[in-house]
Structures are given as structure tokens and as C-alpha cells.
C-alpha positions in Angstrom: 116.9 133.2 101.4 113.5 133.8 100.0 110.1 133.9 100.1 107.8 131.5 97.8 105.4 133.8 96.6 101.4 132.8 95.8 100.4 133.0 92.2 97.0 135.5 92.0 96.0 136.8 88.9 99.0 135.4 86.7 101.4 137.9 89.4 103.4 136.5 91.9 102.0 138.0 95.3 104.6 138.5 98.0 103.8 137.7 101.4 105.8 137.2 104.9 106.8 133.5 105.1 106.5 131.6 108.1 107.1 128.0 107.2 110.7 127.0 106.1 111.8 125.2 103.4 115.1 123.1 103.6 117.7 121.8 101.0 117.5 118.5 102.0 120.9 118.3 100.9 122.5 120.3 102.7 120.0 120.9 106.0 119.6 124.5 104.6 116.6 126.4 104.7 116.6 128.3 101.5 112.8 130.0 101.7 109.9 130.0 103.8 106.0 129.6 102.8 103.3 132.0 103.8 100.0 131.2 105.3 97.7 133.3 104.4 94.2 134.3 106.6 91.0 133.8 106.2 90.3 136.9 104.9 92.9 136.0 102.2 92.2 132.7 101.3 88.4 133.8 101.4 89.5 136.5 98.4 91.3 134.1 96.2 88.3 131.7 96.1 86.0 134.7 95.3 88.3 135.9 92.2 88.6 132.2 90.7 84.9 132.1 90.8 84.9 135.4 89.3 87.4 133.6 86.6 84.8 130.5 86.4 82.7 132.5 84.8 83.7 133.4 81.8 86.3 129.8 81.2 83.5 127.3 81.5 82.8 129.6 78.3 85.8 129.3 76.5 85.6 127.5 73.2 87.6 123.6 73.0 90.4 125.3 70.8 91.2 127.5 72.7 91.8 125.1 75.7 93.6 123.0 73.1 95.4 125.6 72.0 96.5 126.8 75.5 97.7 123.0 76.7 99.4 122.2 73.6 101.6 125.8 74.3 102.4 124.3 78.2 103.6 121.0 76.6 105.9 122.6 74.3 107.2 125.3 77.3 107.1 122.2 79.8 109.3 120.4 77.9 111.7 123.4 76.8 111.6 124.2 80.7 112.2 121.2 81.5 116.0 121.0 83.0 114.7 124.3 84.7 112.3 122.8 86.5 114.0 119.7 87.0 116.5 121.7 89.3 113.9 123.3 91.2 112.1 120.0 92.1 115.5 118.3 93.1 116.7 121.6 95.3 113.6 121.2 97.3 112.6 117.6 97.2 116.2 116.2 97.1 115.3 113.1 94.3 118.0 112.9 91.5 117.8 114.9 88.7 117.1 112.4 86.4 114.3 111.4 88.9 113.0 114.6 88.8 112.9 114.9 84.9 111.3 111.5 85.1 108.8 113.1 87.0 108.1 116.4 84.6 108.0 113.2 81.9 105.3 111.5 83.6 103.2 114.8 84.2 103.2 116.1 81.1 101.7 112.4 79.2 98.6 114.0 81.3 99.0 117.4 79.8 99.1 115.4 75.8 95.6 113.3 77.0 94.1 116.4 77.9 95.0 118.2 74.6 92.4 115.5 72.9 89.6 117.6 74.9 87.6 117.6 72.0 87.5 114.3 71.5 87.0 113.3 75.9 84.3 116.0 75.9 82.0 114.4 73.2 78.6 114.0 73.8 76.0 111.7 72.7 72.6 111.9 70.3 69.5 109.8 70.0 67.0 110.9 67.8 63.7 110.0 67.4 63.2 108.2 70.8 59.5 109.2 70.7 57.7 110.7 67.4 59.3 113.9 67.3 61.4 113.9 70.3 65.6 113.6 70.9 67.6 113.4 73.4 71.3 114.5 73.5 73.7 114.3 76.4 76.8 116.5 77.5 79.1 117.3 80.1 79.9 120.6 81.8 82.6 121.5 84.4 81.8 121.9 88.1 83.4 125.0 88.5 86.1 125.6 91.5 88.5 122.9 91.9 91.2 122.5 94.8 94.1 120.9 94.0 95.8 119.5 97.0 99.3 117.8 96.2 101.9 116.1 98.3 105.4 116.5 98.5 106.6 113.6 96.4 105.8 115.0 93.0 105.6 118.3 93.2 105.0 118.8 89.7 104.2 115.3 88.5 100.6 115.3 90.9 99.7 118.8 90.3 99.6 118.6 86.6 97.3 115.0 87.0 94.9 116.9 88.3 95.5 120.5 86.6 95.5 119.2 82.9 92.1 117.7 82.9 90.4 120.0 85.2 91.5 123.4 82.7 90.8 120.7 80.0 86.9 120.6 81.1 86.8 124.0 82.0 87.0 124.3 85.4 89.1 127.2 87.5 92.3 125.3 89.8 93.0 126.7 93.2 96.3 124.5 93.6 97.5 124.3 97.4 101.3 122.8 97.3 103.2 120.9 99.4 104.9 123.4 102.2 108.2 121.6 102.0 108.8 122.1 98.2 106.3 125.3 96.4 109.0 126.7 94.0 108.1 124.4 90.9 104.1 125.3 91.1 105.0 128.8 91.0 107.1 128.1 88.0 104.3 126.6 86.5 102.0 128.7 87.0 104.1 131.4 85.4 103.9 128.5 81.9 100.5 128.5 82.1 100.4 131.8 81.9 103.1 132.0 78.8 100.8 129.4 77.1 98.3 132.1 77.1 95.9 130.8 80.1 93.8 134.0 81.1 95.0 135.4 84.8 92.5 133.7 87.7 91.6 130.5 85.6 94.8 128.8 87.4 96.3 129.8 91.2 98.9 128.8 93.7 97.7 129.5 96.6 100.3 128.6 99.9 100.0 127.6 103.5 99.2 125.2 105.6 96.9 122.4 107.1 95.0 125.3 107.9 94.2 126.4 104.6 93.6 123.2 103.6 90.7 122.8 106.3 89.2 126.2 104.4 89.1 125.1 101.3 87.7 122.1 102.1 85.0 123.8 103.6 84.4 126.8 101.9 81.1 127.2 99.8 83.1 128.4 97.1 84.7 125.3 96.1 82.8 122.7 93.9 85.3 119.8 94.3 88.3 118.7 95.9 91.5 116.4 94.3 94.1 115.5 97.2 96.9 113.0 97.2 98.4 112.2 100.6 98.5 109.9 103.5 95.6 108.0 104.9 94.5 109.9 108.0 94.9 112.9 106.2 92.7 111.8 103.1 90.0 110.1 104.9 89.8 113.5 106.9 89.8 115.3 103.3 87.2 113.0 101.7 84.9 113.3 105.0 85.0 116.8 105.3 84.6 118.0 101.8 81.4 115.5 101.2 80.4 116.9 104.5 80.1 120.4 102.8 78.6 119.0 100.3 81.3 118.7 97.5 82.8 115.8 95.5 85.8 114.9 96.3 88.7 112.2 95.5 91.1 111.3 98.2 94.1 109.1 97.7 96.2 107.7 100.4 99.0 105.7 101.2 100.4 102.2 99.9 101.9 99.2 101.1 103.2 97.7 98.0 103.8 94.0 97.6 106.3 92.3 95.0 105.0 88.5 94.9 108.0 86.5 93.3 107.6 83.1 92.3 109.9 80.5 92.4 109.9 80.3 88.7 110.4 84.1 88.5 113.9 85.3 86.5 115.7 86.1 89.8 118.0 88.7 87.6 115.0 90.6 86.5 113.1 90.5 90.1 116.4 91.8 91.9 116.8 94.5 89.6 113.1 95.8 89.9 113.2 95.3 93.8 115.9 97.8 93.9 114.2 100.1 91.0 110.9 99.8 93.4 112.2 100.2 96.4 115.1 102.6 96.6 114.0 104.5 93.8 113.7 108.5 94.9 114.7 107.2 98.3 111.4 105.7 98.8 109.2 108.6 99.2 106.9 107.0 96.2 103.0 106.0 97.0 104.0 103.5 94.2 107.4 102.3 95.7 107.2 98.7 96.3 107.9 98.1 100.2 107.3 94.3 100.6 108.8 91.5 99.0 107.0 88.4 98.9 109.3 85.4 98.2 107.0 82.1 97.8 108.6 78.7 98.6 112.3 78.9 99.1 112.9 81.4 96.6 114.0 83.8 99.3 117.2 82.0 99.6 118.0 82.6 96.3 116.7 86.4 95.9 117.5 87.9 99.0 121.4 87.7 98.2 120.8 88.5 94.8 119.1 91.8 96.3 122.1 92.5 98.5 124.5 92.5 96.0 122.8 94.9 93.8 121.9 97.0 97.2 125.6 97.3 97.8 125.9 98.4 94.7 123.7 102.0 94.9 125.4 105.3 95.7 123.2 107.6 97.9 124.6 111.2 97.5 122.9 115.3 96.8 120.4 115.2 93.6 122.4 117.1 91.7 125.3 114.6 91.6 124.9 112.5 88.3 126.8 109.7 90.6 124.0 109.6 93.0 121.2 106.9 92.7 119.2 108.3 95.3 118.8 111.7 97.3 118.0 112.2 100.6 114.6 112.6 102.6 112.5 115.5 102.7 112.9 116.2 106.6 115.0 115.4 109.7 112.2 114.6 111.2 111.1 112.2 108.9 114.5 110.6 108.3 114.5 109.6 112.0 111.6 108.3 111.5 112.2 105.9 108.8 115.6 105.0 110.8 113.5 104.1 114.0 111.6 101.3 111.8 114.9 99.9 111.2 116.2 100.1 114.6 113.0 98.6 116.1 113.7 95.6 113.4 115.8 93.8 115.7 114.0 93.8 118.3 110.8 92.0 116.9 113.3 89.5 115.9 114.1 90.6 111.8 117.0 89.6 109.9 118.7 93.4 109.0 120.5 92.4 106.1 121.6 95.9 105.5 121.2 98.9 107.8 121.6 102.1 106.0 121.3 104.4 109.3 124.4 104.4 109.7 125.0 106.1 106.1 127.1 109.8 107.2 127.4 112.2 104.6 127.3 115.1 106.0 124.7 117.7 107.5 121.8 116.3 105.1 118.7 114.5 105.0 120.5 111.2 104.0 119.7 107.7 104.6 121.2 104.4 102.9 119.0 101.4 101.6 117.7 99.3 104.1 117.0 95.5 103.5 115.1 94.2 106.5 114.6 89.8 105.9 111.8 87.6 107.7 109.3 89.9 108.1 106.0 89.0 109.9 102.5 91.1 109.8 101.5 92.6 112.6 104.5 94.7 113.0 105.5 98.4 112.2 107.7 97.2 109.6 104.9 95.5 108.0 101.9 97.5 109.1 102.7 101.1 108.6 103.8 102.7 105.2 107.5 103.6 106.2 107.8 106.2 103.2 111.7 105.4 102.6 114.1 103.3 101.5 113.5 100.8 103.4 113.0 97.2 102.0 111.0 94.2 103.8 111.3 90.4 102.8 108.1 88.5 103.7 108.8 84.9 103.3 105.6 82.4 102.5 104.5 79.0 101.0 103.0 78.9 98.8 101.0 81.5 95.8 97.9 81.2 98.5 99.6 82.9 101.2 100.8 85.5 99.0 97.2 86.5 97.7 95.9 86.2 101.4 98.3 88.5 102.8 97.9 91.3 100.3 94.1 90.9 100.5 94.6 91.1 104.2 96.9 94.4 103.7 94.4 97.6 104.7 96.2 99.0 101.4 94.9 98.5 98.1 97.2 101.0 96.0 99.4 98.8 93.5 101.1 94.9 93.6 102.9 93.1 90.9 103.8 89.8 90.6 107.3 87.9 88.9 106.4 84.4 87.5 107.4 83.1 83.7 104.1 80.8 84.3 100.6 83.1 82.3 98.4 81.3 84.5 99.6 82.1 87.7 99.8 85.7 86.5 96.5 85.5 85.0 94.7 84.6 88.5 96.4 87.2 90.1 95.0 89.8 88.4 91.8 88.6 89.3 92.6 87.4 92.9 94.1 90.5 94.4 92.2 93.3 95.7 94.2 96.0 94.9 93.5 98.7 91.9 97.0 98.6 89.8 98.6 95.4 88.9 101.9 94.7 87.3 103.1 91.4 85.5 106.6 91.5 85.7 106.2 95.1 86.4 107.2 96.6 89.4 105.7 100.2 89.6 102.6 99.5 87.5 101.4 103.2 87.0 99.1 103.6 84.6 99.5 105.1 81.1 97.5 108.9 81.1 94.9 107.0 79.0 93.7 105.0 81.8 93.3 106.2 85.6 95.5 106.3 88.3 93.9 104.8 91.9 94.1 102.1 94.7 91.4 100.2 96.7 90.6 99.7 100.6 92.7 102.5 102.6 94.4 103.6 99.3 91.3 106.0 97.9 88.6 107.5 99.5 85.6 108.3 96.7 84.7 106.2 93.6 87.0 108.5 91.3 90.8 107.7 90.3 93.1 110.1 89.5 93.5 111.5 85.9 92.5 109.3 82.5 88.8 108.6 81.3 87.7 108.7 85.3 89.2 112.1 86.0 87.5 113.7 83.1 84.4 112.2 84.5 85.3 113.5 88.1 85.8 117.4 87.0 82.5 117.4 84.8 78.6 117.1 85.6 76.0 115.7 83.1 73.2 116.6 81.5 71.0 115.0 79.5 68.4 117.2 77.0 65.1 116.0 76.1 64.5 118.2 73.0 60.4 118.6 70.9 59.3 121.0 68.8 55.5 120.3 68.2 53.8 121.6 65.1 51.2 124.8 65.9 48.5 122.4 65.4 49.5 119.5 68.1 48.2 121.7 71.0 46.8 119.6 74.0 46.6 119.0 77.2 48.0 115.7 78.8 48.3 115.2 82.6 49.7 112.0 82.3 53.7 111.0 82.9 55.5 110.7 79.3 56.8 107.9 77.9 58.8 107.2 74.8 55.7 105.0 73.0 
């Protein structure tokens, strides 16, 4: 058993751990997480300021130089880290390299720095007189990152914050730290000077101090709702900018002139992929018209189908849940299902394979708003059927969904799709894609309850998000143009 250590300086810092970490597996704890004190926490932020300094200075190639080194050892590391994420998280391997995949397309947008961090020139807007823009980095950014990509989030946010020039204090997820550390140990291979990049540990209570600590410029979380409407509203409180994104209730719409094939095999991808615990994991299916008759036992089939066994088993299809605690959870939802009157097609709570975190795929048929299967975000492999009549109903129930964060829709019909883009309020959309998250050249964020600030995560808008602007208003008069002119300038 050991200790996950903090990352200061480039060293690993030791300190004792309080907070256990669990093979989810197995039910073993393997390590426990330190929280560090004030007085500790209060030190870190004072050395990455310190480190601020002097990397808001550094030149564009040598950023460039330094994120094209973590690609290449990212990608050399990558079975490495790939175990470390699935001994802690408990998602496949494959999953998990998925993962590392995803991640590091931010780490290759943020290599084209030089070309994000242009500026602009207009000469001549008066006689003699030009005016140039630019963008500098706000300095100290805190990285807060949730437990369901524990590499994947981090390096959304990391990438183009070092990219702009700002220092990252990243704060992990309690339940699985290992793989920051390992990165952070990368970053420092790839030549990224000691301070610029930290892993600092603990708990919600080091969260609440960096969220109000003077010494932080900005804040990137991904989490739950509660928890990131409490982030956004106490970082703007102290006066920083902040981006919050929360949870998801994702809804499938298939039509009844959807491939059947194609929306059962996404369904399944969606919804029972890494056991659920995905802010992007579709959670509702919408069948319109009497389509459900057809897809539901086209879902079963393919349900029956999926193996649910340790990460580290090729066999397996999905892992188990982070926690105990939340497995029970999730199981409650299912077990409550009957009661409000559901169809449970398939009830994977009673899934025993051993002293893990496991729970089988759950398809739950005939579900109505206004109940906890439908209203809260379940965060597991759990499956709901909403049945409706017609494309109408669909739009108004995901428009009536406090969640924004992604939809997608099945039809063969370009119309239909086409209006749905525009009728849903929701920030990512898929056409006969079921986890529609954006490519690392775009940006990566819901609506409503989904995000809390204007910013989404990574892409044109996260560049945007870790810089400030300035805009220079340049003359050089001749010797003889003296005067004296009290009145307020203009360009004629």
C-alpha cells in the first residue's frame, strides 16, 4: 500500500495519506491521498506564482518544443498509463487508452500555439496612428478534474493553459491521483521547467482554498452540478474567471425511419460504455412513434450480449464503479424502478462477481419525467427508454431537461436532422452520432445546468479562456507636431 505523493517543483513530495484509494476491482485499497493544510496549500500557490513569472516569458518554441516532447512520451507511455488509470478507475484498458487518445488530440492543438496566439494589425487608422492587438496569459490556473478521466480532463485543460503561458496547479480526483503524478513526471521529461506545472492533492477542502485564494487567476472544473455551480459562484465571488461544467442527462431521439441495427449498437456503445460513469454517456432513449417496439428488443439482445468483468481482462466490456457507495447508489435507481411503475427489462443488480465494485447493464422501459430515473443523472450503466409521439415531443422533452450537455438524434430523413440541430437547446449534437464530443479544434461544453460561465472547455474558446487582451494604440509624432489638444481622440 502507498502513498500518492504531490508533485512540487518537478519532485514528488511525500506526505501522510488520509483518504483511501480502492481497486475497484477487487474492493482493495491500494494507497491513500493526503490533504494538505493551509499553510501548505498556501506555499504551493506562492511558488507557481513565483514560476508565473518567468513562463509567461518564455518564447512560443520553446512551449512548442516542450508539448511536442509530452506527445511523443504520452504516446510511448501510453500502455503505462493506461494501467494506472484502469487500476484506479476500474474502465477497461482499451477504454482507458481511449482516453490517453482523446487527451492527447488536445496536447497536438496546442502544439499550433503559434499559430492560436496570433495577433492582429491595423495600420493607419488615424494619420500616423496603429493599432495592434495581442493576448497574454492570466497567470495561476487551477485545474480541478473529476474522476472519470483522470488523464483525459486534465490534459483539456493543461495543454492550452502551458500553451498560453500560464502556471497549472492541478487538484485530482481523490479516488484515482496516480496517473497525474505520472504526468507530471512527462512534463517534466519533456523539459517543462519545475513550478510551471503541480499536482497538488486533497480534498473538497482544498478545493474551497483555491477557489478563494488571491493567488489564483482562474479556475477550470469538471464535475457535478451542485458542485460546479458552487465552484463557478465562489471563484467569480473572489473575483476570478472561472468555467464550471456539470452533469448530463443525455438523450438518444430515434426515429422511426432510423437503421434500428446502427441505433442499438450506439445505445449500447453510449450507454454501457466505461460502465456509465461518462458526462457524455447517453442515459435516455427516446423512441418516437412505435419504434420502441422494435428497438427495445433489438437493445436487449445486444445487452445480453456484454461481459462486465476487472479492466484488465481483454474479455471484459465494462469495469466496475468507482465506489461502493456509489454502486448502491446507481442500484437503488433500479430498484425504485418498479415501484413508479417501469418496465425493468434487464436488472444488472443482481450481477455477483466477487468482492468488487461491479454492476451489470441495466435497461429500464416506459420511462416518464418527473422521476429519479429520469430526473437525476444516475452516473452508471443504467439505460432508460422514454417512449413519445411524435418528433415534437422529443424536442420538448429535451428542451424541458435542466441538462444541456449533448443529444443526438437517428433518422435516415436530412430534414428532420437538420431542424434538430437548430431546435434543441443543448451545446453538442450528434447526427447518427451517439457521443458527439467534439474534435480538439472546436470546444467541448453543454448549456442550462451543464456549464456554469460563457467558456467551453479546450479548442478556440479555451485558448480564449486562459488569455487576456490587449489592444495597443501606437504614434510616434514628428518633433515638430507638438500641441496641446484637450479634446477626446478620434480616428478622423
Amino acid at each position: 500500500m502507498s502513498t500518492i505523493p504531490h508533485v512540487i517543483n518537478g519532485e514528488r513530495h511525500e506526505a501522510p495519506g488520509t483518504l483511501p484509494v480502492f481497486n475497484p476491482a477487487t474492493g482493495e485499497i491500494t494507497g491513500h491521498v493526503p490533504v494538505p493544510d493551509a499553510a501548505f496549500v498556501d506555499d504551493v500557490i506562492a511558488g507557481a506564482r513565483r514560476a508565473a513569472a518567468t513562463w509567461s516569458r518564455s518564447t512560443l518554441s520553446e512551449r512548442t518544443n516542450i508539448l511536442f516532447t509530452l506527445r511523443h512520451l504520452i504516446v510511448e507511455h501510453t500502455d503505462e498509463l493506461a494501467r494506472l488509470i484502469t487500476a484506479e478507475h476500474g474502465k477497461t484498458l482499451a477504454d482507458a487508452r481511449g482516453e490517453i487518445a482523446r487527451g492527447l488530440e488536445n496536447v497536438e492543438y496546442a502544439c499550433g500555439l503559434n499559430e492560436l496566439l496570433k495577433g492582429s494589425f491595423s495600420p493607419q487608422v488615424a494619420t500616423g496612428v496603429d493599432v495592434h492587438s495581442l493576448r497574454e496569459p492570466v497567470g495561476v490556473v487551477a485545474a480541478i478534474t473529476p474522476f472519470n478521466f483522470p488523464i483525459m480532463v486534465p490534459l483539456w485543460m493543461t495543454a492550452n493553459a502551458l500553451a498560453t503561458g500560464n502556471v497549472v496547479i492541478l487538484k485530482p480526483s481523490e479516488r484515482d491521483p496516480s496517473v497525474s503524478v505520472r504526468v507530471a513526471e512527462l512534463m517534466k521529461e519533456a523539459g517543462l521547467p519545475d513550478g510551471v506545472f503541480t499536482v497538488l492533492q486533497g480534498d473538497a477542502s482544498t478545493v474551497n482554498q483555491l477557489l478563494e485564494h488571491p493567488g489564483i487567476d482562474a479556475i477550470s472544473f469538471v464535475g457535478s452540478t451542485p458542485v460546479a455551480r458552487h465552484v463557478y459562484r465562489t471563484a467569480t465571488t473572489a473575483g476570478k474567471r472561472a468555467q464550471a461544467l456539470g452533469g448530463a442527462k443525455n438523450h438518444m431521439v430515434v426515429m422511426p425511419d432510423a437503421d434500428l441495427d446502427v441505433a442499438a449498437d450506439a445505445a449500447i456503445n453510449a450507454g454501457y460504455g466505461s460502465a456509465g460513469e461518462r458526462c457524455m454517456a447517453i442515459s435516455v432513449v427516446v423512441a418516437v412513434g412505435d419504434v420502441g417496439d422494435r428497438l427495445v428488443p433489438k437493445i436487449t439482445e445486444r445487452l445480453d450480449r456484454l461481459v462486465v468483468g476487472p479492466g484488465d481482462d481483454p474479455r471484459s466490456d465494462f469495469g466496475p464503479l468507482i465506489t461502493a457507495a456509489h454502486r448502491d447508489r446507481v442500484a437503488g435507481y433500479v430498484a425504485r424502478a418498479s415501484e413508479d411503475g417501469f418496465t425493468v427489462v434487464r436488472d444488472g443488480t443482481t450481477v455477483d462477481l466477487g468482492p468488487g465494485f461491479f454492476l451489470g447493464p441495466c435497461l429500464i422501459d416506459r420511462v416518464r419525467p418527473g422521476t429519479p430515473a429520469y430526473d437525476d443523472e444516475i452516473f452508471g450503466p443504467v439505460l432508460a427508454v422514454v417512449r413519445v409521439e411524435t418528433y415534437a415531443d422529443a424536442v420538448a422533452l429535451i428542451n424541458a431537461n435542466p441538462y444541456g450537455n449533448g443529444t443526438a438524434i437517428f433518422t435516415r430523413d436530412g430534414n428532420t436532422a437538420r431542424h434538430f440541430t437548430r431546435d434543441v437547446t443543448v451545446g453538442m449534437i450528434g447526427v447518427n452520432v451517439p457521443i458527439p464530443v467534439p474534435v480538439a479544434s472546436y470546444s467541448f461544453g453543454g448549456w442550462k445546468d451543464s456549464l456554469f460561465g460563457h467558456a467551453h472547455m479546450y479548442g478556440p474558446e479555451g485558448i480564449a479562456f486562459y488569455t487576456r487582451a490587449k489592444v495597443v494604440t501606437t504614434r510616434w509624432p514628428q518633433p515638430s507636431e507638438s500641441q496641446i489638444d484637450l479634446g477626446f481622440p478620434t480616428t478622423r
